[in-house]
C-alpha positions, 0 to 999 in steps of 0.5 A, a space after each residue: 580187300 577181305 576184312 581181317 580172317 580169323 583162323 580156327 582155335 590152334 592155327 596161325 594166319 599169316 596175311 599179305 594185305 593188298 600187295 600191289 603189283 603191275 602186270 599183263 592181265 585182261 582179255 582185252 586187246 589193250 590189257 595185252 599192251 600195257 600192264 595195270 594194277 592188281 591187288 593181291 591179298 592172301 591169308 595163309 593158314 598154318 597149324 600151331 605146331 611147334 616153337 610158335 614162340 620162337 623168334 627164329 624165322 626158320 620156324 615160321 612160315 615166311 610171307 616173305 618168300 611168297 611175296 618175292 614170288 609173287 614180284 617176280 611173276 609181275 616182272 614177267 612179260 607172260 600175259 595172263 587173261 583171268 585173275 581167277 588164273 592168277 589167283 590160283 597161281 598164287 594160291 599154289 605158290 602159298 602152298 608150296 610151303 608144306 606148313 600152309 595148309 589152306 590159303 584165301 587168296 584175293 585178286 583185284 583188279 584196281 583201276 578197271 572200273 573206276 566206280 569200284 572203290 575197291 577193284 573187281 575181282 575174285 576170292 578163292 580158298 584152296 586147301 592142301 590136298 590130302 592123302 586117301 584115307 587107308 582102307 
């Protein structure tokens, strides 16, 4: 996994760190039969912007939510053949929360190459698309 991110002076970064999950993935012909194990690990960026002392969660950006989503995508049956698929899939599901403004999102595969101690895969940052500027 990614070493620690540091986000930018004013912002927050709300962290997934090696979530492991069981799904169809690979291109291979066995891949389609049976799960293996991803690592998924996220760091959402989110502007300080109000109550950032608060203890309400309401006021905050939930990993929790993203999380859940990202299980129940593994209990699917869909297949997927990319993990730069799958990591963009999660990097949108980070920014359907309006508050996330930008999201590194890196997907491994842990057991395909067993002499890569930490899984192969793929790291993609995505950032909030913006509106044109007036003219």
């Amino acid at each position: 996994m990614l070493s620690a991110v540091c986000p930018a002076a004013g912002y927050r970064c709300i962290v997934i760190d090696g979530l492991r999950l069981n799904l169809f993935i690979g291109v291979l012909e066995a891949e389609r039969r049976a799960r293996q194990e991803v690592a998924i690990s996220m760091y959402l960026m989110v502007r300080d912007c109000g109550p950032s002392r608060s203890d309400r969660l309401a006021d905050h950006v939930s990993y929790a939510e993203v999380v859940d989503q990202l299980k129940e995508r593994a209990r699917s049956p869909r297949h997927t053949n990319l993990v730069e698929t799958l990591a963009e899939e999660a990097a949108e599901m980070a920014l359907a929360d309006g508050r996330v403004e930008s999201v590194i999102v890196d997907v491994r595969k842990t057991a395909i190459i067993p002499e890569a101690q930490g899984g192969v895969g793929v790291v993609i940052h995505r950032q909030r698309a913006t509106a044109p500027a007036p003219r």
